[in-house]
N, C-alpha and C positions, 0 to 999 in steps of 0.2 A: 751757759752751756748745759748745767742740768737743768732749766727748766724747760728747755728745750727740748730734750731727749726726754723727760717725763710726757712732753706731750706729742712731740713725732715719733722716736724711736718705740718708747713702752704703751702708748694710745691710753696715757691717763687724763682723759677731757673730756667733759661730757658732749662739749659743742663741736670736737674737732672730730670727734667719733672714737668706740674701739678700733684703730685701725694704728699699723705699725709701716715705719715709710726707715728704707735704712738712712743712717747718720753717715754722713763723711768723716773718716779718719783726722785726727790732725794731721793737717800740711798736706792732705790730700785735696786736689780742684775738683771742685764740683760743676761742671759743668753741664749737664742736667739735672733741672729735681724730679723726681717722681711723683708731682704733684701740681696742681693748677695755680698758675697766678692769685688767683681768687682763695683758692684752701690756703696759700701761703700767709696775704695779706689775713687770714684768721686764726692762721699759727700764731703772726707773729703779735696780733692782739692778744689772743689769750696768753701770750710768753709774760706781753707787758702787768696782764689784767694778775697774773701768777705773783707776778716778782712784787708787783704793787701790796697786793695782798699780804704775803711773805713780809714785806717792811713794814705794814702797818702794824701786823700782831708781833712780830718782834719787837717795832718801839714801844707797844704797849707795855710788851711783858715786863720790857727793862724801866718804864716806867715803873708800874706797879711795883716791882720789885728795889728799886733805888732804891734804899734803903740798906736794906741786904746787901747788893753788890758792893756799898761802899764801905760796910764793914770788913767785907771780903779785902777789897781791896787795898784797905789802909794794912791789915795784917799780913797783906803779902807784900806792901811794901816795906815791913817790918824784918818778917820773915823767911822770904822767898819761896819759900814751899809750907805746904798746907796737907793734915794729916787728917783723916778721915773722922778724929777725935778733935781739932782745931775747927774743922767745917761742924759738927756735931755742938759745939761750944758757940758760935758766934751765931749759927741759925735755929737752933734745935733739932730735934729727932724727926728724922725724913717723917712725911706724910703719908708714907706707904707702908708695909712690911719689909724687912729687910731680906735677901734671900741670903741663905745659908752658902 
């Protein structure tokens, strides 16, 4: 549903165009769309070409990162909550600045 609306409702797509088409409510019929068979069938491509993408870099990241998560994880199955000094102990000090 959001990546629907990033690319109908908000016209974030380069192929779909800047253009904004309203969303149907939940539980509301749609009974016309404001758009062409044709723009639809490349809505609904780029939804897939989105979400494909989205899966990939996120199994990546959990990939790459596996390691980490399962220290994460084994401590939380230890502990059940985790303190901002606990995540600070098992990964290091963020890779950023911290903000005050």
């Amino acid at each position: 549903q959001s990546a629907y609306a990033q690319i109908v409702h908000y016209g974030m797509n380069a192929k779909v165009g800047n253009v904004s088409f309203e969303m149907p409510q939940p539980g509301e019929m749609v009974i016309d769309k404001p758009y062409s068979e044709k723009t639809a069938e490349l809505i609904d491509s780029e939804v897939r070409d989105l979400i494909n993408s989205a899966h990939k870099h996120t199994t990546e990241l959990l990939t790459k990162h596996k390691e980490n998560i399962e220290k994460v994880a084994e401590r939380l199955l230890k502990q059940e909550i985790l303190s901002r000094d606990d995540m600070i102990e098992l990964l290091g000090p963020r890779p950023f600045p911290e903000k005050s």
